[in-house]
PQR file with spaces between the fields and no chain letter, atoms N, CA, C, O and H, PARSE charges and radii, in Angstrom:
ATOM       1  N    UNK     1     304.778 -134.135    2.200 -0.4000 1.5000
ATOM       2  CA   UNK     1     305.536 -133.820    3.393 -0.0000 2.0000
ATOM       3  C    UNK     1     304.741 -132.885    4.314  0.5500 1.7000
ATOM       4  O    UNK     1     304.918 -133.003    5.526 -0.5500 1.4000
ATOM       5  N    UNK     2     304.073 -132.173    3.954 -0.4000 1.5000
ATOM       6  CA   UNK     2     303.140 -131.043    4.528 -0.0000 2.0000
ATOM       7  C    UNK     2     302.430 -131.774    4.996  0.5500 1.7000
ATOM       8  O    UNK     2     302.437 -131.449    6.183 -0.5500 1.4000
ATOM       9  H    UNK     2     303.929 -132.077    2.969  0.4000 1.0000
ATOM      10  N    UNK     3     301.660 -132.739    4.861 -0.4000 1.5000
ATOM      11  CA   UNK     3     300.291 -133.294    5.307 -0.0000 2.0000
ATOM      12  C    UNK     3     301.332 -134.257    6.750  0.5500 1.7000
ATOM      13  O    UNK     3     301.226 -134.253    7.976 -0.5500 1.4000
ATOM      14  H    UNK     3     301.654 -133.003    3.897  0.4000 1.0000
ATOM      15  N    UNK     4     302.015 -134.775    6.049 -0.4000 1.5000
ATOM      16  CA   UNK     4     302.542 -135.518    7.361 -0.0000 2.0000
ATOM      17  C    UNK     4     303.212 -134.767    8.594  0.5500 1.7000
ATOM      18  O    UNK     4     303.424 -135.317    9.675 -0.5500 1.4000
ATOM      19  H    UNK     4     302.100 -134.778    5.052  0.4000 1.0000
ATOM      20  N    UNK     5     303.512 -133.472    8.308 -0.4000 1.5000
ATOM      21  CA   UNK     5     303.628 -132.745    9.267 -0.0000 2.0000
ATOM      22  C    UNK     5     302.705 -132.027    9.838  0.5500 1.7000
ATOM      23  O    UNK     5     302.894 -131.496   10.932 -0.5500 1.4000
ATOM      24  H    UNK     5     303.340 -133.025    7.430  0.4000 1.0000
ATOM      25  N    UNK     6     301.513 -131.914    9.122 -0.4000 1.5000
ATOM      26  CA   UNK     6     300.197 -131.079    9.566 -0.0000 2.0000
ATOM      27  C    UNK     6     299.755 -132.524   10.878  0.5500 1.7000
ATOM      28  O    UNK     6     299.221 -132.217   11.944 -0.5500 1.4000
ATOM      29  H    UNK     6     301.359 -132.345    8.233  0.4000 1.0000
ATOM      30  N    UNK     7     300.039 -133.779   10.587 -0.4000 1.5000
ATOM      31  CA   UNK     7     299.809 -134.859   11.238 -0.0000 2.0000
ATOM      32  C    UNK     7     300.008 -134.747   12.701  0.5500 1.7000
ATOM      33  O    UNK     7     299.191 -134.812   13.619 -0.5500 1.4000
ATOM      34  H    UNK     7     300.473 -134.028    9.721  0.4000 1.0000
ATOM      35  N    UNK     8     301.721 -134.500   12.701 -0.4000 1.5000
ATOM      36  CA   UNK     8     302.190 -134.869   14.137 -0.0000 2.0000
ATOM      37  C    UNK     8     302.702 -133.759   14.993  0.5500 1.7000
ATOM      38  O    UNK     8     303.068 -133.842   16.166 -0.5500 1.4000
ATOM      39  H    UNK     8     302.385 -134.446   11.955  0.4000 1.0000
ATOM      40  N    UNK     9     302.666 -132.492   14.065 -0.4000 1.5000
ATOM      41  CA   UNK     9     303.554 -131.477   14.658 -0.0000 2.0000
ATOM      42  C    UNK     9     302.337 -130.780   15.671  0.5500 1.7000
ATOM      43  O    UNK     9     302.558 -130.646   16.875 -0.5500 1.4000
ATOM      44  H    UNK     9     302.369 -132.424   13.113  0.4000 1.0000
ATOM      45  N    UNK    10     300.969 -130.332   15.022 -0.4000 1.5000
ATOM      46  CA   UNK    10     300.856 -129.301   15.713 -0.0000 2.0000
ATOM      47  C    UNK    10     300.122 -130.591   17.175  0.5500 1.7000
ATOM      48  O    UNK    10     299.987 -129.945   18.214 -0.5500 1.4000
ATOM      49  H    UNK    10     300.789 -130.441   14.044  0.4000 1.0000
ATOM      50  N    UNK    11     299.832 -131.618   17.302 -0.4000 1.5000
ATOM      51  CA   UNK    11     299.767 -132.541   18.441 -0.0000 2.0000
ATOM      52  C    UNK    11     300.569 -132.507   19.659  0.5500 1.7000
ATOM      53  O    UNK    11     300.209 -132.633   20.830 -0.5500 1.4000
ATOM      54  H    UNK    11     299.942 -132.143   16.458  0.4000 1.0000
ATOM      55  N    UNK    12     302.208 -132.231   18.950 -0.4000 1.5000
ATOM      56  CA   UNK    12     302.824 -132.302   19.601 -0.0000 2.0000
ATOM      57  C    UNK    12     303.410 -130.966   20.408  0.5500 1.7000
ATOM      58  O    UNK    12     304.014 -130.778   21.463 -0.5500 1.4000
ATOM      59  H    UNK    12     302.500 -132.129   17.999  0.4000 1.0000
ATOM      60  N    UNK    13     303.042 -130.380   19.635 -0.4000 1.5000
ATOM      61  CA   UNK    13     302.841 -128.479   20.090 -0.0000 2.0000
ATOM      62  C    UNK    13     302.408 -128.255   21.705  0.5500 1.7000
ATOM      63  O    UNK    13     302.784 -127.754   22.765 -0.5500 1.4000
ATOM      64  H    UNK    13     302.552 -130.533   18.777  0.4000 1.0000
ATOM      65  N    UNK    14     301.144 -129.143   20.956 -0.4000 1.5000
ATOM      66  CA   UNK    14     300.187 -128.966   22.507 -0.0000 2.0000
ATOM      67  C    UNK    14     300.723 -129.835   23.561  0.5500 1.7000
ATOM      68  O    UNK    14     300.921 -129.170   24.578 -0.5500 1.4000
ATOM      69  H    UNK    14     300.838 -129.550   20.095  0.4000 1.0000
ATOM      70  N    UNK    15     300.987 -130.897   23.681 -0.4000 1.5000
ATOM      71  CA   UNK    15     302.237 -131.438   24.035 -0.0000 2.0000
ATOM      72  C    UNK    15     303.058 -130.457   25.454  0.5500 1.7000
ATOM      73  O    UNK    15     302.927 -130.287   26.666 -0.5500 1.4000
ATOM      74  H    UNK    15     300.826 -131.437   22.855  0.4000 1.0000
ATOM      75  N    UNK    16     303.898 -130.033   24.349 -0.4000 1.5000
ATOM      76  CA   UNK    16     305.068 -129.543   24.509 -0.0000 2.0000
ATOM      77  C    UNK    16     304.604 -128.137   25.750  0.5500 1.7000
ATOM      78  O    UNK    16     304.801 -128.008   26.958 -0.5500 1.4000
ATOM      79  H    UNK    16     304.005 -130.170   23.364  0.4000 1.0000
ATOM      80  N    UNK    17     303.981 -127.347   24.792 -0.4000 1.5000
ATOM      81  CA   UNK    17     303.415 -126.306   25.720 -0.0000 2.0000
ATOM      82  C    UNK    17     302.793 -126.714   27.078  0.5500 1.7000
ATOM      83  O    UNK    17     303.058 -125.981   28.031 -0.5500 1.4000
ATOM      84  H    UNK    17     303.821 -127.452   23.811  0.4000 1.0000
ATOM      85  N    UNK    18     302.048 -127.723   27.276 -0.4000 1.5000
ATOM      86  CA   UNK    18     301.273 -128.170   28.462 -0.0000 2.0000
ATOM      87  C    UNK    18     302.157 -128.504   29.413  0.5500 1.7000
ATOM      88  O    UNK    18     301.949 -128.200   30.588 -0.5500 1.4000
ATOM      89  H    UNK    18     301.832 -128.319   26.502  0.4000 1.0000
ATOM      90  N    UNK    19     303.332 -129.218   28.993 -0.4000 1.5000
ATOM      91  CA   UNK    19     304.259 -129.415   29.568 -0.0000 2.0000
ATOM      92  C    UNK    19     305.219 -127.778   30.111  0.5500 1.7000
ATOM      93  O    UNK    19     305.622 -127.684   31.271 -0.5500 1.4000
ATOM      94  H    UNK    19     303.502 -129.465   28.039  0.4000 1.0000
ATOM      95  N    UNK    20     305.409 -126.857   29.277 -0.4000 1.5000
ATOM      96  CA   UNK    20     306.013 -126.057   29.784 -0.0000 2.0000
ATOM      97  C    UNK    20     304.885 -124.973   30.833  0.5500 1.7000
ATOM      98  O    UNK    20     305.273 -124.391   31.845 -0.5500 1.4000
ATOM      99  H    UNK    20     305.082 -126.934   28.335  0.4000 1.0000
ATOM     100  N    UNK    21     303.809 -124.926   30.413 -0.4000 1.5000
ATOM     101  CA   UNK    21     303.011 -123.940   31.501 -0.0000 2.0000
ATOM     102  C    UNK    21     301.974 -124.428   32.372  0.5500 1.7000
ATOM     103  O    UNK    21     301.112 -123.769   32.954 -0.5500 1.4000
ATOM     104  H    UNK    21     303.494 -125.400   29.590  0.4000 1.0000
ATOM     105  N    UNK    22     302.182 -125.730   32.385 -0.4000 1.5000
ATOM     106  CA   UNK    22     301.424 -126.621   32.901 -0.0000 2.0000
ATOM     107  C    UNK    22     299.965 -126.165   33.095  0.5500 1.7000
ATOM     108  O    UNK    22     299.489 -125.519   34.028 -0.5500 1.4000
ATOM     109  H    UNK    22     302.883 -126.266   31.912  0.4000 1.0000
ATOM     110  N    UNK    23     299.381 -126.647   32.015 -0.4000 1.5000
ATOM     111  CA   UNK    23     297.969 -125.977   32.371 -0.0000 2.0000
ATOM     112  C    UNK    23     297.674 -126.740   30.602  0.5500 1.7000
ATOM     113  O    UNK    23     298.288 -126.278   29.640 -0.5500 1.4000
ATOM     114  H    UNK    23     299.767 -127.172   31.257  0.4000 1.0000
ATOM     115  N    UNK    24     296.962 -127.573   30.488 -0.4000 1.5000
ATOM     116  CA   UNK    24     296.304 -128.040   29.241 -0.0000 2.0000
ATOM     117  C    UNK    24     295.588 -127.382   28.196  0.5500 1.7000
ATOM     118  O    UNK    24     295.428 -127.532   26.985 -0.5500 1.4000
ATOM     119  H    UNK    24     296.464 -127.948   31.269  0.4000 1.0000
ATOM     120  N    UNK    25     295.196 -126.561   29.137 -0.4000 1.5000
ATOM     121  CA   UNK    25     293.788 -125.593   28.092 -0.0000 2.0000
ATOM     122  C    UNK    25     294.507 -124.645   27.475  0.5500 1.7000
ATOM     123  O    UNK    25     294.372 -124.362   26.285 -0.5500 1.4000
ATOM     124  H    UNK    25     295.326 -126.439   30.121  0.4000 1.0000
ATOM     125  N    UNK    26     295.648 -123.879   28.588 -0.4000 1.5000
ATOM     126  CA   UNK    26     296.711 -122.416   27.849 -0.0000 2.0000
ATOM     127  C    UNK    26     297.384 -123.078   27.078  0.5500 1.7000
ATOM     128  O    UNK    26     297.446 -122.343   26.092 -0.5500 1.4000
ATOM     129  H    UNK    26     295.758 -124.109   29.555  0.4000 1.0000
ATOM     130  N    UNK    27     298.223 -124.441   26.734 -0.4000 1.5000
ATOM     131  CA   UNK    27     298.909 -125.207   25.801 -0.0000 2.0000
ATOM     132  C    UNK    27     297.833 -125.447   24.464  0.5500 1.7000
ATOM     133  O    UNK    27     298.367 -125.046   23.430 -0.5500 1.4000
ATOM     134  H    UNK    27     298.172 -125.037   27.535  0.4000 1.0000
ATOM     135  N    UNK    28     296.860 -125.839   24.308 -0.4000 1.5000
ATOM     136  CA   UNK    28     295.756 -125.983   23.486 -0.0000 2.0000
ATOM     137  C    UNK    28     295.538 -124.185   22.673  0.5500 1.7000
ATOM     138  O    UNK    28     295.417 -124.117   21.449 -0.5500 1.4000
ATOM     139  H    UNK    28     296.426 -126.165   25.148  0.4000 1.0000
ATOM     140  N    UNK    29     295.522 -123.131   23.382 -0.4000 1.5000
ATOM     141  CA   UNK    29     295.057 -122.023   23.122 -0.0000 2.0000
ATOM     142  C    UNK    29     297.009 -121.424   22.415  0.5500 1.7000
ATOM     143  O    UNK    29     296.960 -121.074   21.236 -0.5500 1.4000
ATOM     144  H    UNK    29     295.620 -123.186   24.375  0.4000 1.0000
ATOM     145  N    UNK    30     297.956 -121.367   22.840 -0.4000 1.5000
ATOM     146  CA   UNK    30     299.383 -121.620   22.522 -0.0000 2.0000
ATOM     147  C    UNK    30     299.049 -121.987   20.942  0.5500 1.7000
ATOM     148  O    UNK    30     299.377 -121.301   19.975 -0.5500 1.4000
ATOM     149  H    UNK    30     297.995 -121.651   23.798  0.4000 1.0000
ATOM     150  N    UNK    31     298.456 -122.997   20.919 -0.4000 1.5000
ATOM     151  CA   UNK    31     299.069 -124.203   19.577 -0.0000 2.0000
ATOM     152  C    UNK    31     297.905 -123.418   18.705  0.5500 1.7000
ATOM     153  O    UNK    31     298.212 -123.227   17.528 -0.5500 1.4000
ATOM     154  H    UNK    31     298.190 -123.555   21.705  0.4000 1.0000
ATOM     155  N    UNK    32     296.923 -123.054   19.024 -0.4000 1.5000
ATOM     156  CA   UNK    32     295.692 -122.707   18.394 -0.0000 2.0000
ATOM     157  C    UNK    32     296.408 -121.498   17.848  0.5500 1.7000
ATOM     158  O    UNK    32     296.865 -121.696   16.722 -0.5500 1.4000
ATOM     159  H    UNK    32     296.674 -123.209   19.980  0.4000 1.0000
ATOM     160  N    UNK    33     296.602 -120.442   18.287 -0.4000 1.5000
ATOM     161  CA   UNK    33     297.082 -119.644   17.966 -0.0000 2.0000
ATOM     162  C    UNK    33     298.601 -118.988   17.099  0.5500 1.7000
ATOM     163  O    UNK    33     298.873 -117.845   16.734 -0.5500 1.4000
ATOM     164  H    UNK    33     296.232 -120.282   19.202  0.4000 1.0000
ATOM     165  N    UNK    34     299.292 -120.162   17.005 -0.4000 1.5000
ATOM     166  CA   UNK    34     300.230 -120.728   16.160 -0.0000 2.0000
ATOM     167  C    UNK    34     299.957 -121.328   15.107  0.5500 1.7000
ATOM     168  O    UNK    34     300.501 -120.986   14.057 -0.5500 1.4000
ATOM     169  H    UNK    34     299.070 -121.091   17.301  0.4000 1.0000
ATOM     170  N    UNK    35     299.283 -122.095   15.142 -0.4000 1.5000
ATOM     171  CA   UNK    35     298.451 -122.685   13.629 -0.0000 2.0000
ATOM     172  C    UNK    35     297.748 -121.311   13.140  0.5500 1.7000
ATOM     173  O    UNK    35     298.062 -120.972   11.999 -0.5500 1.4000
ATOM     174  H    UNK    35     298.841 -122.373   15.995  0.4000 1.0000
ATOM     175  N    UNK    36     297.001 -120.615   13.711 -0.4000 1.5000
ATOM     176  CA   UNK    36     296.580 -119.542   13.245 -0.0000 2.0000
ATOM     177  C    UNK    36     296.998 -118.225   12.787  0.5500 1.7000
ATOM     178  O    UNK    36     296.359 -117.362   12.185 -0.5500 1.4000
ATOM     179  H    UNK    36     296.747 -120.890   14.638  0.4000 1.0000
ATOM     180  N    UNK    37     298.028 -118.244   13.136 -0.4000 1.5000
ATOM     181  CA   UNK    37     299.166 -117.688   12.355 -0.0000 2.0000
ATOM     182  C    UNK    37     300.059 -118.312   11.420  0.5500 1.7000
ATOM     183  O    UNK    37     300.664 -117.722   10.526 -0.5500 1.4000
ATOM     184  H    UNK    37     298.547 -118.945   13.624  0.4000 1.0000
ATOM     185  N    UNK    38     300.087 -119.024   11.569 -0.4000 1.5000
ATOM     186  CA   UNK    38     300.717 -119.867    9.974 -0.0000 2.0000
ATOM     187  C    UNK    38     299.585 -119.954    9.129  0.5500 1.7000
ATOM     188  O    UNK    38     299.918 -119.952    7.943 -0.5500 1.4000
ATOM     189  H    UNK    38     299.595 -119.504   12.296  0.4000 1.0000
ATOM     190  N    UNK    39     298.251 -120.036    9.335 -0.4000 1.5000
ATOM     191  CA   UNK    39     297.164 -120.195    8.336 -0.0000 2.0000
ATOM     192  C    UNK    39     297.146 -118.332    7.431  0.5500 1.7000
ATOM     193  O    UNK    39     297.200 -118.056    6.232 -0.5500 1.4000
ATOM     194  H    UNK    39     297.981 -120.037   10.298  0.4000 1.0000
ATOM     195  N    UNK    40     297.064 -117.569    8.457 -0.4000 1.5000
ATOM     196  CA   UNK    40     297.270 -115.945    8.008 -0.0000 2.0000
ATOM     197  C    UNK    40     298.184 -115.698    7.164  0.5500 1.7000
ATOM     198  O    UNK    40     298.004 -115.129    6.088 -0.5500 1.4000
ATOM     199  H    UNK    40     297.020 -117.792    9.431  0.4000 1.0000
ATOM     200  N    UNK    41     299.718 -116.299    7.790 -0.4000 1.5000
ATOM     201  CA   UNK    41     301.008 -116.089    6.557 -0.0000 2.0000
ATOM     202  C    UNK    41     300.982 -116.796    5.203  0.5500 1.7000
ATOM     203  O    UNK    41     301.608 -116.570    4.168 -0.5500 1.4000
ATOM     204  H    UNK    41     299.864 -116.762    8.665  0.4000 1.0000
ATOM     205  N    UNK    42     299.902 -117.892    5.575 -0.4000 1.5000
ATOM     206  CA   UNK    42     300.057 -118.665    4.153 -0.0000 2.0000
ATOM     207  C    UNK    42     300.887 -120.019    3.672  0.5500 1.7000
ATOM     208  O    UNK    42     301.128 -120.489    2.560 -0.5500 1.4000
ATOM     209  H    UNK    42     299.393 -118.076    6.416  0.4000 1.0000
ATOM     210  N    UNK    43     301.216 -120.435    5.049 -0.4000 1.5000
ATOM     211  CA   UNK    43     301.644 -121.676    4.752 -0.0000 2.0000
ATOM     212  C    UNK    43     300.990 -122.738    5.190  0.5500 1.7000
ATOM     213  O    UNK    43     301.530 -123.843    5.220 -0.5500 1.4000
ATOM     214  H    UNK    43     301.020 -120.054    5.952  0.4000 1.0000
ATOM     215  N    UNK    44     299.797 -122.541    5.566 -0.4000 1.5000
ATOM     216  CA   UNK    44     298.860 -123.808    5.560 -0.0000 2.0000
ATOM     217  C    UNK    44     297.755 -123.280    3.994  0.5500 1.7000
ATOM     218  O    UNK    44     296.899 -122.397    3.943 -0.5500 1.4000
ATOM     219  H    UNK    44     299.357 -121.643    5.542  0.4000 1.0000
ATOM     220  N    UNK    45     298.016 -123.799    3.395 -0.4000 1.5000
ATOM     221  CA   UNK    45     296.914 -123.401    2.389 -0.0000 2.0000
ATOM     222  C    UNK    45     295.520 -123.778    1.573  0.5500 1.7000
ATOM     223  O    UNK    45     294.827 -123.199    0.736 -0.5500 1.4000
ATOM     224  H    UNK    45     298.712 -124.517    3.436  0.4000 1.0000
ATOM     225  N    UNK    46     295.474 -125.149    2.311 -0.4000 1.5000
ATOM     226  CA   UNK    46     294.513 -125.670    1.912 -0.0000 2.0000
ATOM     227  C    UNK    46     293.429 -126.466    2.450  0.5500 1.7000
ATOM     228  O    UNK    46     293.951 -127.365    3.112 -0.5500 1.4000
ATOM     229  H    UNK    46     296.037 -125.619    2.990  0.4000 1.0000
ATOM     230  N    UNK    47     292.178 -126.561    2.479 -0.4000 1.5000
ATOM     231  CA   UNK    47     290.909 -126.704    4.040 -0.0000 2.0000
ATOM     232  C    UNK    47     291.721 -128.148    4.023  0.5500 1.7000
ATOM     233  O    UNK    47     292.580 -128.133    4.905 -0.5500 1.4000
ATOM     234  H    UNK    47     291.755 -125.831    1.942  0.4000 1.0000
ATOM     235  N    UNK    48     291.704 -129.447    3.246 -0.4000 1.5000
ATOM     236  CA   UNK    48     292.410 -130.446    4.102 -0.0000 2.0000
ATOM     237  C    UNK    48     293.385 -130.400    4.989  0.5500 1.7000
ATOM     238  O    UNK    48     293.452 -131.202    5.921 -0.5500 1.4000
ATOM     239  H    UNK    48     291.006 -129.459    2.529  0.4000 1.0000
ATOM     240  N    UNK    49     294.526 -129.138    4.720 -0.4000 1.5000
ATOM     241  CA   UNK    49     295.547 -129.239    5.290 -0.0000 2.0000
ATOM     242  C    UNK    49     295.232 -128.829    6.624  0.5500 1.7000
ATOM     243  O    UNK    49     295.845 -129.139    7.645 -0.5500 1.4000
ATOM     244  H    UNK    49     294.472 -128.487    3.963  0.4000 1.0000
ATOM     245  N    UNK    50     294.033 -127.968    6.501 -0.4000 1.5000
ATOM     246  CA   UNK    50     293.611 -127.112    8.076 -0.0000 2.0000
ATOM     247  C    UNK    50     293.163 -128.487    8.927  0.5500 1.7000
ATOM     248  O    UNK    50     293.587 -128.914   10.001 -0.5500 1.4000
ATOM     249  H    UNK    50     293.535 -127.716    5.671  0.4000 1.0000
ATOM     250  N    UNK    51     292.108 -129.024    7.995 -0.4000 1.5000
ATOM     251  CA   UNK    51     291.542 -130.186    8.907 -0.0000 2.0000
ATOM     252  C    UNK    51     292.428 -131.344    9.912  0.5500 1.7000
ATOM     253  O    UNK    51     292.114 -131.682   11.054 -0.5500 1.4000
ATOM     254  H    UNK    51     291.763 -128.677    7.123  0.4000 1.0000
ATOM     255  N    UNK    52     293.423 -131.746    9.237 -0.4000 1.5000
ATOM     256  CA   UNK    52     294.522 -132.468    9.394 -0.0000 2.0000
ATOM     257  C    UNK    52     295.159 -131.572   10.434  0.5500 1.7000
ATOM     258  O    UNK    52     295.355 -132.034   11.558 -0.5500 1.4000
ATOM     259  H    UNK    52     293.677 -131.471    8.310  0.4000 1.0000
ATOM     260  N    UNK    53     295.415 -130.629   10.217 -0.4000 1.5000
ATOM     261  CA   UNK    53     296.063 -129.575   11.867 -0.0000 2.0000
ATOM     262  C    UNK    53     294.968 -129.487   13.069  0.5500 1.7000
ATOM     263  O    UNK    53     295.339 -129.509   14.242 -0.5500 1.4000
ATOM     264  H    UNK    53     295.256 -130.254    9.304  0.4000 1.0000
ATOM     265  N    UNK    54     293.255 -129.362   12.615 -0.4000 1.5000
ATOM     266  CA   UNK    54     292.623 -129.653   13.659 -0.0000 2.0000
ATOM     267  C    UNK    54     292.759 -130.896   14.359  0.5500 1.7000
ATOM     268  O    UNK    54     293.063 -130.809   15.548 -0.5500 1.4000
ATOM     269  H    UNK    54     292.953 -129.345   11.661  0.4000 1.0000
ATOM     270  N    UNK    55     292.581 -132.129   13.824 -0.4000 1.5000
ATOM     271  CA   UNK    55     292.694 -133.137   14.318 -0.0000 2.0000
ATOM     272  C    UNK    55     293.764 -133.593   15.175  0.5500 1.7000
ATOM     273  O    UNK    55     293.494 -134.268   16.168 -0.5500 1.4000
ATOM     274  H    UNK    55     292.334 -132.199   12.857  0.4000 1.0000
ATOM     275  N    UNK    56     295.054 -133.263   14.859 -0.4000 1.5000
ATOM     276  CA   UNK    56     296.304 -133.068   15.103 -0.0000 2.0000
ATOM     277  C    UNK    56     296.099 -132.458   16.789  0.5500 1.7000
ATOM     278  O    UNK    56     296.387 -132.930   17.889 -0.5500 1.4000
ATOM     279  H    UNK    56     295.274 -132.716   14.051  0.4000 1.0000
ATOM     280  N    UNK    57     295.435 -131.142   16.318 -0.4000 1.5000
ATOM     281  CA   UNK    57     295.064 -130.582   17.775 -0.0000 2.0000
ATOM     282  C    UNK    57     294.763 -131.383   19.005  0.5500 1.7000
ATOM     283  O    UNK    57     295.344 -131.727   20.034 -0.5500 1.4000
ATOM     284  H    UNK    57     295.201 -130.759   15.424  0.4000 1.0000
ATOM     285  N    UNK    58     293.520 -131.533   18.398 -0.4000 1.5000
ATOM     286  CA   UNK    58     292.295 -132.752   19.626 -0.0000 2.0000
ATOM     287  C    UNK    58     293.378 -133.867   20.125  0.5500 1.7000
ATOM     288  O    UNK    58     293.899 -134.030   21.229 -0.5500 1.4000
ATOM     289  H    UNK    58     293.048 -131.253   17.562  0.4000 1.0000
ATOM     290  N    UNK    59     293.511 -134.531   18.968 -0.4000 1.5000
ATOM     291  CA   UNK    59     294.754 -135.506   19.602 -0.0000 2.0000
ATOM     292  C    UNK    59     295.905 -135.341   20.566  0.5500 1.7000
ATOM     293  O    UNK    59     296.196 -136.000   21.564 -0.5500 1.4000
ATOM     294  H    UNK    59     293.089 -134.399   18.071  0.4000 1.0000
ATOM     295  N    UNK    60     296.440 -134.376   20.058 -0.4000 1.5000
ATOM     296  CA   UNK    60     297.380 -133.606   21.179 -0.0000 2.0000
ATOM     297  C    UNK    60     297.057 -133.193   22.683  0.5500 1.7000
ATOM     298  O    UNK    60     297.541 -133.619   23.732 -0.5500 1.4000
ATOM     299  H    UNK    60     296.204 -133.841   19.247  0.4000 1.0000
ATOM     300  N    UNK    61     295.933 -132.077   22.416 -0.4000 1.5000
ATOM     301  CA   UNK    61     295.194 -131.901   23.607 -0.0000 2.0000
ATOM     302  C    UNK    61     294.359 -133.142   24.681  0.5500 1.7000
ATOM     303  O    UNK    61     294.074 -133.059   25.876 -0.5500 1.4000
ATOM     304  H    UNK    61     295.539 -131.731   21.564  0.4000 1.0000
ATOM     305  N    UNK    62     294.151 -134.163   23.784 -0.4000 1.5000
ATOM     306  CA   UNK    62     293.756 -135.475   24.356 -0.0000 2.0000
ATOM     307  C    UNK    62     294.973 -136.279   25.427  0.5500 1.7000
ATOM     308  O    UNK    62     294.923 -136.762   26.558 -0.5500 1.4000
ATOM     309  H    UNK    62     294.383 -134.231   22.814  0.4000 1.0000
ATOM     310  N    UNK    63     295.755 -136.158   24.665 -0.4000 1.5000
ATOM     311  CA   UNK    63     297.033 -136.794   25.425 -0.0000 2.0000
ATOM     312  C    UNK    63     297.912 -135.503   26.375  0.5500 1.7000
ATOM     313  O    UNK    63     298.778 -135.622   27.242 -0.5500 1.4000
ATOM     314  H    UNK    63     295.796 -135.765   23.746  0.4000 1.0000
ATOM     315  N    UNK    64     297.436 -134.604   25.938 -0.4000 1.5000
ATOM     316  CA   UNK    64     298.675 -133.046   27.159 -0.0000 2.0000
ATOM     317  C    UNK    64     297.086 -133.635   28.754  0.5500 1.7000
ATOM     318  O    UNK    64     297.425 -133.842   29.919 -0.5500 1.4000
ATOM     319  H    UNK    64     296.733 -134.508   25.233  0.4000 1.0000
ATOM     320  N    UNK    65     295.863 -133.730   28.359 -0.4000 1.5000
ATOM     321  CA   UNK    65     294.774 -134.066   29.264 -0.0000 2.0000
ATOM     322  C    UNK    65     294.833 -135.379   30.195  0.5500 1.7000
ATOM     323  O    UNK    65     294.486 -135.569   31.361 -0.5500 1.4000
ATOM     324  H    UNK    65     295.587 -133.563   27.412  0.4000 1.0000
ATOM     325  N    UNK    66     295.440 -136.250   29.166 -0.4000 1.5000
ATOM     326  CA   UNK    66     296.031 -137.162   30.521 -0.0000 2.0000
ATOM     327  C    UNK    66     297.226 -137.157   30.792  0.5500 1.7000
ATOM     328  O    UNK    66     297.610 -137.975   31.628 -0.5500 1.4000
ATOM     329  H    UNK    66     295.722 -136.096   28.219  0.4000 1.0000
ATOM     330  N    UNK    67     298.142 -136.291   30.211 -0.4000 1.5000
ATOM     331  CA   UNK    67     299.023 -136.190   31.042 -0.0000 2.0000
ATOM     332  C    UNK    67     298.997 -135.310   32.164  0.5500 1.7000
ATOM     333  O    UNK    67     299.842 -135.488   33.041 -0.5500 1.4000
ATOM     334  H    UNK    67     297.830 -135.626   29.532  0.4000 1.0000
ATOM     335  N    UNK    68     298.042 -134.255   32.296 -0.4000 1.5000
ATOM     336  CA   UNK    68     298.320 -133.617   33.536 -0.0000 2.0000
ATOM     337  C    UNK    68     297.511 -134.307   34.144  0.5500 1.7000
ATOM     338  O    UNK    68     298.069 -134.618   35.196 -0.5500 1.4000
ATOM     339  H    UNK    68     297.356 -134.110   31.583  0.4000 1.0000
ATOM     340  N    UNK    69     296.301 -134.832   34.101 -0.4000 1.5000
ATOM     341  CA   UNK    69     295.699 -135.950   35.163 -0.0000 2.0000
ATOM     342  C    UNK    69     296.579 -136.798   36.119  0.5500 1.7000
ATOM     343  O    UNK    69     296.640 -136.922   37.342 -0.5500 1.4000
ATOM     344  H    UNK    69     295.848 -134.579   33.247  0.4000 1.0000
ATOM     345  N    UNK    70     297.657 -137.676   34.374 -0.4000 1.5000
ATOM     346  CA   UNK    70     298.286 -138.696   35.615 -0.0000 2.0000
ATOM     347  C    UNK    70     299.596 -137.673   36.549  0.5500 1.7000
ATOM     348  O    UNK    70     300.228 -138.063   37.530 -0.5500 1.4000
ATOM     349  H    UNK    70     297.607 -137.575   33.380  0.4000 1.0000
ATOM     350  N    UNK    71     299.681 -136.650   36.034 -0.4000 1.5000
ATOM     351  CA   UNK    71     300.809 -135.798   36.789 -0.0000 2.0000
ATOM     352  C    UNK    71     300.240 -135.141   38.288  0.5500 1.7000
ATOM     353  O    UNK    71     300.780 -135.050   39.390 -0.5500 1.4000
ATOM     354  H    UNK    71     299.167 -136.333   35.237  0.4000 1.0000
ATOM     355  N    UNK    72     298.961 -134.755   37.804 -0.4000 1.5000
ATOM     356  CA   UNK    72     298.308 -134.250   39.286 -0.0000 2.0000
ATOM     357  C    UNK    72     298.340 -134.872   40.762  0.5500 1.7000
ATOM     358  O    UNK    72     298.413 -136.071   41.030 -0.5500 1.4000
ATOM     359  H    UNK    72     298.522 -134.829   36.909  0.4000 1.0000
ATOM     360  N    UNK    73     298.274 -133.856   41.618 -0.4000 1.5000
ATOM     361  CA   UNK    73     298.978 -134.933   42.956 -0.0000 2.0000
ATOM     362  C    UNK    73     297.658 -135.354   43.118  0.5500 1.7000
ATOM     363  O    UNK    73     296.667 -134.700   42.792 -0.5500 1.4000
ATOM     364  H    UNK    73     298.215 -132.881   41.401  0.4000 1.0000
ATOM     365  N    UNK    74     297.667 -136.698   43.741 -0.4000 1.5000
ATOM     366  CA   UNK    74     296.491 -137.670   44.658 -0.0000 2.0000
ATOM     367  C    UNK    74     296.297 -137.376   45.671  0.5500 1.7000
ATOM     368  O    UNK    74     297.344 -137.207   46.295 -0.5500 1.4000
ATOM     369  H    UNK    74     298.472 -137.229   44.006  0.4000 1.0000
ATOM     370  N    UNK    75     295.122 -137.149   46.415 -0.4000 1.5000
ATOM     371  CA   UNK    75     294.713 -136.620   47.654 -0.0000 2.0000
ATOM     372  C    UNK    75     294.061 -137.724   48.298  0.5500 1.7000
ATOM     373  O    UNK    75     293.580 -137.586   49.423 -0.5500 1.4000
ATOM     374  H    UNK    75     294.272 -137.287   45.908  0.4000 1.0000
């Protein structure tokens, strides 16, 4: 259950945040820093599980990146 949530959650983090402060990179740095505090408390505990939250990341941040693209106004 952990791994499948290390999958989709913290992706969607970044997501979520990009959407609320509109800005991709502060949503990315948000989620970074949330995973990184759950890694400190101890509930990520193991390097696969980290890896699987990195990836999670990129992916996320990949898609919060075109979404503010296609959101940006056209000139």
């Amino acid at each position: 259950m952990k791994y499948i949530l290390a999958l989709l959650l913290p992706g969607m983090i970044v997501v979520f945040f990009t959407r609320v402060v509109y800005n991709h990179y502060l949503g990315l740095l948000l989620s970074v820093a949330l995973i990184a505090a759950s890694v400190y408390r101890g509930y990520t505990d193991t390097m696969p599980l980290i890896i699987i939250d990195a990836f999670s990341l990129t992916v996320g941040f990949y898609f919060a990146n075109k979404l503010v693209h296609r959101k940006a106004p056209k000139k």
